[in-house]
Structures are given as C-alpha cells and as structure tokens.
DRENTI-270934 format. One line per 10 residues: number of its first residue (from 1); their letters; for each residue x, y negated, z negated of C-alpha. Coordinates in steps of 0.2 Angstrom, whole numbers, plus 5000, padded with zeros to 4 digits. Example, Ala and Ser with C-alpha at 12.3 -4.5 7.8 and 13.67 -1.06 7.14 Angstrom:
<nodes>
1) AS) 5062,5022,4961  5068,5005,4964
</nodes>
This chain:
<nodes>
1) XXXXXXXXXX) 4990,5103,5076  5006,5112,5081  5022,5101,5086  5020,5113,5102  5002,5107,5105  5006,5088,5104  5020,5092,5117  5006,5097,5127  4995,5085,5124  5005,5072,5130
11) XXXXXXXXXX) 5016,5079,5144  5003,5070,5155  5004,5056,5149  5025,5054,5148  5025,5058,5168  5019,5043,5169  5035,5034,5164  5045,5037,5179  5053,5019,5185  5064,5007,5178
21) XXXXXXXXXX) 5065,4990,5183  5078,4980,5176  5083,4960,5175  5094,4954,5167  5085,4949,5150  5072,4963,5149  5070,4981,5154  5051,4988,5155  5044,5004,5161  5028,5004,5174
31) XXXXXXXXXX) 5019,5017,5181  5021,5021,5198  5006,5029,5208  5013,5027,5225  5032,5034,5228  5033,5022,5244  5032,5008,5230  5050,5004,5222  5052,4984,5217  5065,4974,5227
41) XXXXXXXXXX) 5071,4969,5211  5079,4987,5206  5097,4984,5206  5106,5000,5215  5124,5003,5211  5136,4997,5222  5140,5016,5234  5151,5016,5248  5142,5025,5261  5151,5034,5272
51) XXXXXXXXXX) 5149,5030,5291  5145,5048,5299  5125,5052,5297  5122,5057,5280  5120,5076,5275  5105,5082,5265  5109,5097,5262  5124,5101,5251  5127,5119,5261  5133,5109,5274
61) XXXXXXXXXX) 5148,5101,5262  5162,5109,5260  5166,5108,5241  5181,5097,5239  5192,5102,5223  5186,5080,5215  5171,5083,5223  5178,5068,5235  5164,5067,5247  5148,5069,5234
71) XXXXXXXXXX) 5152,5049,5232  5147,5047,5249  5131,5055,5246  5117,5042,5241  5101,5059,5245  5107,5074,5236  5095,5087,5242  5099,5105,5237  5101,5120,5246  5098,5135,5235
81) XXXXXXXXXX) 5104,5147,5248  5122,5144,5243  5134,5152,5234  5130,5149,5214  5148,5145,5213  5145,5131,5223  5134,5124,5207  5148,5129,5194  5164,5122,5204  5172,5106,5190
91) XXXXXXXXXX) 5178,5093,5196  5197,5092,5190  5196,5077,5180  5178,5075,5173  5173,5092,5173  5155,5088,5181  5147,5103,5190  5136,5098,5205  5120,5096,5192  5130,5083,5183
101) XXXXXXXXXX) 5132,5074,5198  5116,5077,5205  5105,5067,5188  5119,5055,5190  5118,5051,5208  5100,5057,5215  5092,5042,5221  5078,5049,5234  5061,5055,5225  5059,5068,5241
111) XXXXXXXXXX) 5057,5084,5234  5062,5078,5219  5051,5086,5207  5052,5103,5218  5071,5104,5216  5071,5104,5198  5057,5116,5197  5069,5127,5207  5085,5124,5195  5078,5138,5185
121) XXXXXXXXXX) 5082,5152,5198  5100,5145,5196  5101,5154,5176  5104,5147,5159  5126,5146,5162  5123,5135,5176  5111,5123,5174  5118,5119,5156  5137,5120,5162  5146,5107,5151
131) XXXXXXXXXX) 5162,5095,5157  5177,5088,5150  5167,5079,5136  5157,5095,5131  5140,5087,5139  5128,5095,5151  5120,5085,5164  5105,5079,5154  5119,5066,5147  5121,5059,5166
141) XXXXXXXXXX) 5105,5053,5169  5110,5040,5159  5122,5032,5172  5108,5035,5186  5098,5015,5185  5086,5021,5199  5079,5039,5194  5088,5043,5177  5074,5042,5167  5061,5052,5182
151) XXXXXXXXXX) 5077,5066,5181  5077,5068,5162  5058,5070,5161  5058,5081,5175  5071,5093,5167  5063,5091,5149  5045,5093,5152  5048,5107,5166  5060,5118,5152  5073,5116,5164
161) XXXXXXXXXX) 5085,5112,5151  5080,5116,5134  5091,5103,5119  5090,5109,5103  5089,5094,5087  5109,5092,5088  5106,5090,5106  5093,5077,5104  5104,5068,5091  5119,5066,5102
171) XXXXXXXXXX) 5110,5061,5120  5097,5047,5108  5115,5041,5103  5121,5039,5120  5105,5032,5125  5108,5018,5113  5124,5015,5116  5123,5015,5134  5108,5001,5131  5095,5016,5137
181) XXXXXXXXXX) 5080,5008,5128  5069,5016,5142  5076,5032,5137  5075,5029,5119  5056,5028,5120  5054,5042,5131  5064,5054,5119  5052,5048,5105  5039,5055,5114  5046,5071,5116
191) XXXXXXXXXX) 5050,5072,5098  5043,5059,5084  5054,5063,5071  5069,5055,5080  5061,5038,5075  5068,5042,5059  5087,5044,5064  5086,5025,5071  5090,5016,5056  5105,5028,5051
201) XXXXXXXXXX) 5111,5027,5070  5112,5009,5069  5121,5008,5054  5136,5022,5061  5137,5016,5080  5141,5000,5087  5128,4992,5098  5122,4978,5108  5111,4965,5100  5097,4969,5111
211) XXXXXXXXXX) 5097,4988,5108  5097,4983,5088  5082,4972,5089  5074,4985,5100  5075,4999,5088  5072,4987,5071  5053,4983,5083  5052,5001,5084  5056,5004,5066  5045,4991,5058
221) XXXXXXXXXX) 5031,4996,5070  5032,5015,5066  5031,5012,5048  5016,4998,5049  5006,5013,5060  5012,5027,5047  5006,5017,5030  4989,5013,5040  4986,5027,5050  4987,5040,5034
231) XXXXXXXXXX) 4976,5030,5025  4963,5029,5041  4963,5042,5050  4977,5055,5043  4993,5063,5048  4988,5071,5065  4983,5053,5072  4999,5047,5069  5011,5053,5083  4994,5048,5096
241) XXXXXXXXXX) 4994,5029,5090  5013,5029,5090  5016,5037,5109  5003,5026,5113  5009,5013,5107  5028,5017,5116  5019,5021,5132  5012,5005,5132  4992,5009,5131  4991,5004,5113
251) XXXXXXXXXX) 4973,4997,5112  4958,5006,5103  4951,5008,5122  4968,5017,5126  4966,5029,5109  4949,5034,5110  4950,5038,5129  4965,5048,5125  4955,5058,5110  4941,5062,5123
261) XXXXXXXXXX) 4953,5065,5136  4961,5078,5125  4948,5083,5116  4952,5080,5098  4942,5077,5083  4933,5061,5085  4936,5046,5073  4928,5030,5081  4925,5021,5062  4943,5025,5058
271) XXXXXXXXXX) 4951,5019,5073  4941,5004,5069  4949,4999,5053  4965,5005,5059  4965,4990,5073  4958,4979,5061  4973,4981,5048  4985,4983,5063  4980,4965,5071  4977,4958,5054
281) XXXXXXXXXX) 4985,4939,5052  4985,4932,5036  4972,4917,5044  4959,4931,5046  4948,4925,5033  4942,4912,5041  4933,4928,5051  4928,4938,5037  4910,4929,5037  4907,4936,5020
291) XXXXXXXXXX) 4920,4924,5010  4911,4908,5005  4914,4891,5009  4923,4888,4992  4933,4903,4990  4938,4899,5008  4945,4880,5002  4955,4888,4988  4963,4902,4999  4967,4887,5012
301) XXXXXXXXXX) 4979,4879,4997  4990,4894,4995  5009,4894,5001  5012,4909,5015  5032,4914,5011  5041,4922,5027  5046,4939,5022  5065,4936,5027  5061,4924,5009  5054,4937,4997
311) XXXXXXXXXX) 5064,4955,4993  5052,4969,4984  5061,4979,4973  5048,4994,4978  5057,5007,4965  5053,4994,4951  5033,4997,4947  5030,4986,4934  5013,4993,4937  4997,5001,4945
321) XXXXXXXXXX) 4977,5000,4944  4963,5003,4957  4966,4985,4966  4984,4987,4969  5001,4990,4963  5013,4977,4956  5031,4977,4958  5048,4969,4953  5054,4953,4966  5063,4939,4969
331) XXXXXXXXXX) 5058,4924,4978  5072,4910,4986  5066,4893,4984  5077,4878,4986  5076,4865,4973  5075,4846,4970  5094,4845,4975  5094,4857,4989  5102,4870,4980  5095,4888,4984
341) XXXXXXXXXX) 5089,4896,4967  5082,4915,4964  5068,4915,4954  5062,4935,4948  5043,4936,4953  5031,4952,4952  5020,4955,4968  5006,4963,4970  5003,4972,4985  4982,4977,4986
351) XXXXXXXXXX) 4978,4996,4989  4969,4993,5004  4967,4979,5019  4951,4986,5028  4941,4973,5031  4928,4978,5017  4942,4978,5003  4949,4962,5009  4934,4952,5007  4938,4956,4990
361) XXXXXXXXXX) 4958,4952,4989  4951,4936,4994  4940,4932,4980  4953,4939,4967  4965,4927,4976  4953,4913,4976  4949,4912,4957  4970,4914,4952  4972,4899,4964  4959,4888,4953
371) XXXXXXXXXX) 4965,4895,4936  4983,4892,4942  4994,4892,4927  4978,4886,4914  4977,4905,4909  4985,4914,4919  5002,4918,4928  5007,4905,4939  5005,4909,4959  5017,4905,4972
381) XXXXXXXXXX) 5009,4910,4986  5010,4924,4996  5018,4933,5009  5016,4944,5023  5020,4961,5024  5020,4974,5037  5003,4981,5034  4993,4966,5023  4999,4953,5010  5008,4953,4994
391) XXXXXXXXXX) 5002,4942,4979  5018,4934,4975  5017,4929,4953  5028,4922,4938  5033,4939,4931  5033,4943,4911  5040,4952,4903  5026,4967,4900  5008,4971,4897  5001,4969,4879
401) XXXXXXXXXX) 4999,4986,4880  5016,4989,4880  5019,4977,4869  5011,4985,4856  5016,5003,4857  5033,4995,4858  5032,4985,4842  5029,4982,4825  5013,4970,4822  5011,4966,4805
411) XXXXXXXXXX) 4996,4952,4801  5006,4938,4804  5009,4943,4823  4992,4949,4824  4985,4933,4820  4999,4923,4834  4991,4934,4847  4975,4933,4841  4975,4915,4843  4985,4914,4860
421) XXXXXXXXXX) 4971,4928,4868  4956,4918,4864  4962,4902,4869  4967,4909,4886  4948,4916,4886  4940,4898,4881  4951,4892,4895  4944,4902,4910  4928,4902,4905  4929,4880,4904
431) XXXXXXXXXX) 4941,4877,4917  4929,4874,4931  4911,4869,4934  4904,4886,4935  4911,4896,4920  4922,4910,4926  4920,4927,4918  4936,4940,4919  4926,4954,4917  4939,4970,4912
441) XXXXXXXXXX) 4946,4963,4896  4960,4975,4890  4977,4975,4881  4983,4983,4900  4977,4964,4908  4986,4955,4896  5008,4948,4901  5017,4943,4888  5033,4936,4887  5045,4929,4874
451) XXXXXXXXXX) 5054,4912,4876  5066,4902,4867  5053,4892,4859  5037,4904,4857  5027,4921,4862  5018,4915,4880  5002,4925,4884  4992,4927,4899  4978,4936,4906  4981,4944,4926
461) XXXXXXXXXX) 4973,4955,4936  4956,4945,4942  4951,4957,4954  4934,4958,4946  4933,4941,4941  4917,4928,4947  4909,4913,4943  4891,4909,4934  4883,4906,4948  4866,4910,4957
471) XXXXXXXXXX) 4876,4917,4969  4884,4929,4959  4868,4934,4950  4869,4954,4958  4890,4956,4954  4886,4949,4935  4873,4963,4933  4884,4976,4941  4893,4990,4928  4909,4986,4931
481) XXXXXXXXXX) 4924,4986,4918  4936,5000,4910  4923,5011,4899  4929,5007,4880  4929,4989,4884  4912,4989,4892  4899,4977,4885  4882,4988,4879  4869,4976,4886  4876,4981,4904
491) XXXXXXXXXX) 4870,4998,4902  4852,4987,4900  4853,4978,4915  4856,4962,4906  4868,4948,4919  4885,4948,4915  4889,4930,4903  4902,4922,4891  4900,4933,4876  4901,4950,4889
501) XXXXXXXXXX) 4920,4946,4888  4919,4943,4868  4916,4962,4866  4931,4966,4875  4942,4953,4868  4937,4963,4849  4938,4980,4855  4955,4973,4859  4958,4965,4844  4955,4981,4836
511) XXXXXXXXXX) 4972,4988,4845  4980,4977,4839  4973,4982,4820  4974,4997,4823  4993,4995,4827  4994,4985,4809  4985,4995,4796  4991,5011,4804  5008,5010,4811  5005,5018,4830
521) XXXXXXXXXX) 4995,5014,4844  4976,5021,4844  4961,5020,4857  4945,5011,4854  4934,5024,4845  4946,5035,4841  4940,5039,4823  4924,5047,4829  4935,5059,4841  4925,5053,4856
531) XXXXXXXXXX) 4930,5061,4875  4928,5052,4888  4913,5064,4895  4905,5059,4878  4910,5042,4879  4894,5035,4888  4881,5042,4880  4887,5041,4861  4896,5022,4863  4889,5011,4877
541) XXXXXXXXXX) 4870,5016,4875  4863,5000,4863  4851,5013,4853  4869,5023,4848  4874,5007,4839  4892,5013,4836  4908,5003,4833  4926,5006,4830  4928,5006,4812  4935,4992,4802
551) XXXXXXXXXX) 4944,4997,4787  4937,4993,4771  4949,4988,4760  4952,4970,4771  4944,4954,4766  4925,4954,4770  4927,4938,4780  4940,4947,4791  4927,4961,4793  4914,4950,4798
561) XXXXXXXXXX) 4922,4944,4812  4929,4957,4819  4909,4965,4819  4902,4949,4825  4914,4951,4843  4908,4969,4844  4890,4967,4839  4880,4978,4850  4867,4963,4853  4875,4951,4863
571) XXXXXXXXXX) 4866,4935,4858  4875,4939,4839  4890,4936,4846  4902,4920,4845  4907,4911,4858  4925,4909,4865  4925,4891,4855  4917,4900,4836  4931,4911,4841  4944,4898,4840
581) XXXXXXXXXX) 4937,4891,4825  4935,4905,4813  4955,4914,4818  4961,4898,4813  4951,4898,4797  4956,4917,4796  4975,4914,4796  4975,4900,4785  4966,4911,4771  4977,4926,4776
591) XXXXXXXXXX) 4994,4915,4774  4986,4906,4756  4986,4923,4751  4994,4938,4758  4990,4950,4743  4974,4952,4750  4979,4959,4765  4991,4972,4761  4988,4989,4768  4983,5002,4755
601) XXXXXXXXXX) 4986,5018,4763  4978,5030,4748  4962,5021,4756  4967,5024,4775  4967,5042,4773  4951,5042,4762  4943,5032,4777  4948,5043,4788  4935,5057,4785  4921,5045,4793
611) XXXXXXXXXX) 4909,5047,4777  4916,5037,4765  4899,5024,4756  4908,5010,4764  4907,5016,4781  4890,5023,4782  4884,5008,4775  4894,4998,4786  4883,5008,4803  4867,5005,4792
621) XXXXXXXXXX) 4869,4988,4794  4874,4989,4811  4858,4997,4814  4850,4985,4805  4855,4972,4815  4849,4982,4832  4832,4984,4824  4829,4968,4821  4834,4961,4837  4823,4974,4847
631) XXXXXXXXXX) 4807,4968,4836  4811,4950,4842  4816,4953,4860  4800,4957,4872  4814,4960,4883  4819,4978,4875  4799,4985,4872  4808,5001,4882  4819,5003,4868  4805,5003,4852
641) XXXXXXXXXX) 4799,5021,4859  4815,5028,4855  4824,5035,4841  4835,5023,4837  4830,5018,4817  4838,5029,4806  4839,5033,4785  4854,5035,4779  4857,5054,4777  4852,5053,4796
651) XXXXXXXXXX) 4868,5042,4797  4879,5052,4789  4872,5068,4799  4875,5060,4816  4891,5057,4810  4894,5075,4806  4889,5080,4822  4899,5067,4832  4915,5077,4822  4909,5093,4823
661) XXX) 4904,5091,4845  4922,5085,4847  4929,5099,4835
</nodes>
C-alpha cells in the first residue's frame, strides 16, 4: 500500500482530532461532534479587545504598517474580495503576513474550514510567504491554544500548504519545544516515519521533562507494535495499529472496525495474537490453562528483574536456535554489604510470545528452575522486556562446540570432559522424582567455562526438555531432536527414556574423538559422506543399523563403549550411572598406559576408505546384534519382513553404494 493511500485511509480519521483541552498537568485531545460544545476549562490567551464592535471582515481594516489593530481582533474572518496584497503586507518587526496571524489568532470555528479551502485561490507565494525567522504560517499554529491544532490539519489534509521532509523536521521540532505534544501526535499521523527522528531530536534539543517522557512512551510503544506487528500481521498493519493507537482507539474492536471500514485485507487471528503479546504481563500464566499446576509452582519462584536493572548487549549474539536467541548482559545486584556489583549474564530472549509458543517458554522455564545450578547454568530470574521476557543466566565462556573446533583435545582432555558431560546427564535425569530427559543432546547445548581451579560444564537450552511422566506420555513419543543426534527407536514409535539421551551423549563423544585422533572438527557420520537428504533413510532407520565408525587401532575396551552408547537397540544401552562407572575405569587404564592410545595415522588413512576387514566386521556385528534383538522383541515382528540381515559381501556392497550415491 502506497504512503499516498495510507494518507488517504486515515484523513478521516485525523479530523477527528480537532480540540485541545489543557490543565495544568496533562494535555489530551477529544473528539468534538458538536461545534457549540468547547469545555470551560480551555484556557484563552489573555487579548485586549477593543471597545468599538468587533469587525469580521478584514476588508473593512485598513492595514496598519505592525498590523496594530489585528491584536484587537479575537474572529478573523476573510474577505477574499480584497487586494492580494492585503495577504502579503509584513509586519515590520516579525515579518508575519496576514495568514501568519490568522493560524495564530483565529479562535471562531465559523467558516472555519470554508476559509482555508478558499486559501488556495490566493496562489502558492502567498499562502507560503515566510517572516523574519524564514517560517510560513503552518509554524504559528503553534501559539494558537484554542484552534491551532484544528488550523494545521485543515491546511495539511486540505493541500493548502504543502511541507516537504525538511519542513516536517523543523515544525516537529518546534512542536516539542513549544510542549505541542498534541501536535506531535498529529504530525505522526501524517507521516510515520517522523517517529524515528524523536529519539535524535531529544538528544540535540532541550526540552521539558513532560515533552521527553512523552516522546520515550511514544518511542518504546512504536517499537513494541513494530517487533510484534511484523511477526503478526506484517508491514502494512503497522502504521494502522500505531495511528490508532496515537488517536486513541487502540483496541482490537477499534482495529478491526477500521480494516472493514477501509476495506483492507482481513486478519482477525492475527490481530488476535497481536493483543495478546501487546497486553502480555509476565503473571499471565496463571491464564494460559494449559501450564500444569507443577510447572506453575516452579514459575511462581522465579525473581522478575525491572529492566532499568538488566542492560542487553543486543550486538553481542553469543547465540541462536529455533526457541530463541541469547545475548551478552549485565545484571546489578547489590550484595551482602550494600555495595552495587555487575555481574555479566547471557539472556535469552524466546523467538515468539503468542500465546501457543509461551506455553512452551514456560515449561523450558519451569524445568531450569528445578535443575537450578545441579546441571545446568544457574537462573536469576527474568525480566521484562517490551515485547515478552528475557531469561536472565550465568554466562560461560562458549558452547562445546566451539570449544572443540577451537582447541586441541588430546585423550587426557577428552576423558575430563567425558566425565564432566555424563555426570551432568546422571544428574538431570536423578534430580527429581520424575526423571527429567533433555532430549537434543549436542556439543551446541553444552557451556563451558574455565576457572582458576577447574574446566566447569554445563548443559542449557531445555526447551525441549520433560519429565517421565504419564502425562508426558504423547511429548516422549514425539520425533523431536537435531537429526544426527536422534535416537533410532523414535523413528519406531518407541517413548522417549533415559538411555534416548545416552545415544546422543556418544554420538557426541564421537566429536570429541573425532577432534583427537584426527586433528579438526568432523560431523557425526561423516565417513560414509552422508547429506542430510540422505540422512534419514540410511542413519536413523533401525534396519540400516549404521554408526560413526570407531577407529580400530584404540583399545577394544574403549571401542566397546563407545558402541554400546550408540547401539541401535536401545535396551543394549548403559545407563547414565554404567556410564559413570566404566569412563572412570576407562581413564584409569588409559593413564596406566598411554602407549596404547597413541594415534597411528598410517591406520587413519587406511581406515578411511570404509572397507578396511576391521570395519566391515565391526557393521557385521552391529547387525548382529539388530537381528538378535528383533527375534527376541514381539514388539518389532514389522521389522522380520524386511531386508535387514545381511552376508558380508552384502556389507561391504552397501558400503560401496552409500560412497558411490554421495560421489
């Protein structure tokens, strides 16, 4: 829609904004219906009258050289029968043309809209004649309290005076100086982009205190209508919620009576969420009907910081997913001796606030307040924001993702983080009643970060998080995850459980490998040359049986381990506890003898072709593992009609294949 058409579309409504009433704290604008109707409240300037019956018709004056007897004059009507020189005489010291003093002093609204309409016969020189201070007489409503702002819309809307963005600059300068906040919203109206001068106005101008908490309302309104109106309704509905909104009328009744009014595209669910996220208060999950009564208690413990408390570093991503971005903070706290102490935080601030998405904010929130600290990073709270809530956290230093790419890992690192990741796993899954399952695993949703004393890790982003409960019977059977680090019995409809997390706890331990025995970072499966079209149908299907391959020349025990998290038959796996118990075994028979360990890059390479003995018989056994499990389980009969049990030359032809496809 053309800026043209919006001027259109809501002339209507701006002549509506015809009357100021002023007190001496606040300043409104009403709507006036009835012309007889003008509030005793309305303070007129103080005018000496003169005592011989007024004069309505400036034809009648003769033209003093100051303009002398237009003080006098409280009704200036016009006479267009006179002389256009009448209209360009200056007065000596201001410089002011009749017009200047006319939408300075008119105070009658007789004719009122009928003389401006006939300005135009008058020509372009004089209607926009300038005085002393290079100003035409669009700058003089300003000074008339009674029908200023009724003038400027008249001469704006009615193209009596056409100001071009220089122009408009200048007079929404002198609006706010002059304390015109009545005239400040109008000229928003006429032209939304002004709402982003404001801000550099106030910064270059001196004003009153009133006229700069005016425009910082206007300011933070704008922006909390901008970042939810384009991700509701779009672009196009942004100038209609904002006029509304200035005008007054800002309700969904006002918005969608105004879109049929105007016939524009119709968007009833859209303007619904968009008052939902506009009037959101952070209590409103008491409302949301779908949060249980226990994520409800734990929400109910979580500190609300003020904003004026928390400062977003918003050019400082420390990092983005599908729930929410997280950025660099600081938080002000005071401590134990009432001292006031910065402490650097990361805040997440969630992707979306409808009320759908918030329901799940909450939950996320819910399970970081009961594993507060034990696995995670510690919460603070959270604060309020123009549009929604940031999730105020400790910050570390980076992901283990980064961490990685960015570092050598030799064994003896590997096995400290090792050790620190599945410990942080037993924890969430023992720390409460019902065992809580993080379900999206991945060296992204690891933090790290390095002390004096030692390496701390961490996992974050719950967002998918839940409980084993009954409750949470149809989220555990849901595909959810990121796809390499996806169990294989979720693609069988098999619930979500404690050793769903173990397969993506080893596919990241094989990052970390990775990392170790080949010097750079690598994705899971990278050795079969696997896209991520492929991905689905040659990894996570049970009956493909394929893992990342482990390289041959470490200890069998290590080996066995590292199959045993990724075994495709979930029951095979260990727990988090086994988990514990075997690393710990591991390190100490990698630390009695490192020899072992050593990495042997003549075998690397070899290894690399896929079809080395080693490794075909390493998927043979894999495979037999799969058959085995299937002849025992009723539950996967589906799966015996399929071709899923292989020879070996079948082996290392699929293998073939799988390099060939990606080729």
């Amino acid at each position: 829609m053309t800026s043209q058409n919006w001027k259109n579309c809501f002339n209507k409504k701006a002549i509506e904004v015809i009357e100021i009433h002023r007190s001496q704290e606040t300043i409104t604008v009403e709507t006036v219906n009835n012309e007889d109707k003008i509030k005793n409240n309305i303070s007129k300037p103080k005018i000496k009258v003169h005592k011989k019956p007024i004069i309505k018709s400036i034809s009648k004056l003769k033209l003093q050289p100051k303009f002398s007897r237009y003080n006098d004059i409280i009704d200036y009507s016009i006479d267009f029968n006179c002389n256009k020189n009448y209209f360009l005489k200056q007065d000596k010291v201001s410089g002011n043309t009749f017009i200047h003093v006319f939408c300075e002093k008119r105070e009658s609204k007789i004719n009122l809209e009928s003389d401006i309409e006939n300005l135009k016969c008058l020509g372009k020189e004089t209607i926009e004649a300038r005085n002393n201070n290079k100003e035409i007489a669009l700058f003089s409503t300003l000074k008339n309290q009674c029908l200023g702002l009724k003038i400027m819309h008249e001469l704006i809307s009615r193209n009596v005076m056409f100001i071009d963005d220089n122009g408009k600059d200048e007079l929404l300068v002198k609006c706010l100086e002059e304390g015109r906040v009545d005239m400040v919203k109008y000229l928003i109206t006429v032209d939304i982009n002004l709402i982003s001068k404001l801000k550099r106005i106030c910064q270059i101008t001196q004003l009153s205190l009133e006229t700069l908490q005016f425009v910082e309302l206007i300011n933070s309104e704008y922006e909390k209508i901008v970042e939810i109106g384009l991700k509701s309704a779009g672009r196009e509905y942004i100038k209609l919620f904002f006029i509304q909104f200035i005008l007054g009328n800002f309700s969904k009744e006002s918005i969608i009576q105004t879109i049929d009014e105007y016939k524009l595209p119709p968007i009833p669910k859209e303007i619904e969420d968009f008052f939902f996220v506009y009037n959101y208060q952070m209590c409103d999950f008491v409302k949301l009907t779908e949060i249980k009564p226990r994520y409800l208690n734990e929400i109910s413990k979580i500190n609300i910081y003020p904003i004026g408390q928390v400062s977003i570093e918003r050019r400082n991503e420390l990092g983005r997913g599908g729930n929410g971005t997280v950025y660099s903070g600081v938080l002000k706290e005071i401590d134990s001796q009432g001292n006031e102490i910065s402490i650097p935080v990361a805040i997440k601030i969630p992707t979306q606030f409808y009320k759908s998405k918030l329901v799940e904010v909450y939950k996320e929130l819910a399970i970081h307040q009961k594993i507060n600290g034990i696995c995670g990073p510690k919460l603070f709270g959270c604060v309020k924001l123009n549009v929604g809530f940031g999730i105020i956290i400790e910050r570390f230093d980076c992901s283990l993702h980064d961490y990685i790419q960015n570092n050598n890992i030799d064994f003896d690192l590997f096995f400290e983080l090792a050790l620190k990741m599945v410990i942080t796993i037993r924890n969430l899954h023992k720390c409460h009643l019902n065992e809580i399952f993080h379900r999206d695993i991945k060296p992204h949703n690891w933090l790290v970060k390095k002390t004096k004393d030692e390496l701390v890790v961490v996992l974050s982003d719950f967002g998918l998080s839940r409980e084993n409960s009954e409750t949470n019977e149809n989220t555990l059977q849901k595909y959810r995850g990121t796809s390499v680090f996806i169990p294989p019995e979720l693609n069988d409809n098999i619930l979500y459980n404690e050793k769903s997390d173990i397969y993506s706890l080893g596919v990241s331990f094989m990052m970390l490998l990775y990392k170790v025995v080949y010097g750079k970072m690598e994705n899971p499966f990278y050795e079969f040359k696997i896209s991520k079209m492929e991905y689905f149908k040659t990894v996570v299907a049970l009956e493909n049986f394929l893992v990342p391959i482990v390289p041959t020349f470490l200890p069998d025990s290590f080996k066995e381990f590292l199959f045993s998290t990724m075994n495709r038959i979930y029951t095979c796996r260990p727990n988090s506890e086994e988990c514990v118990e075997r690393l710990i075994t591991l390190k100490t028979e990698y630390e009695n003898d490192k020899t072992k360990w050593q990495v042997n890059s003549a075998i690397i390479q070899k290894e690399k072709s896929l079809l080395t003995d080693s490794i075909i018989s390493q998927q043979l056994k894999l495979m037999n593992q799969v058959k085995k499990f299937v002849q025992e389980n009723d539950k996967f009969v589906f799966l015996k009609k399929t071709k899923l049990f292989f020879s070996e030359s079948e082996i290392k032809q699929y293998l073939l294949s799988i390099i060939k496809c990606q080729e």
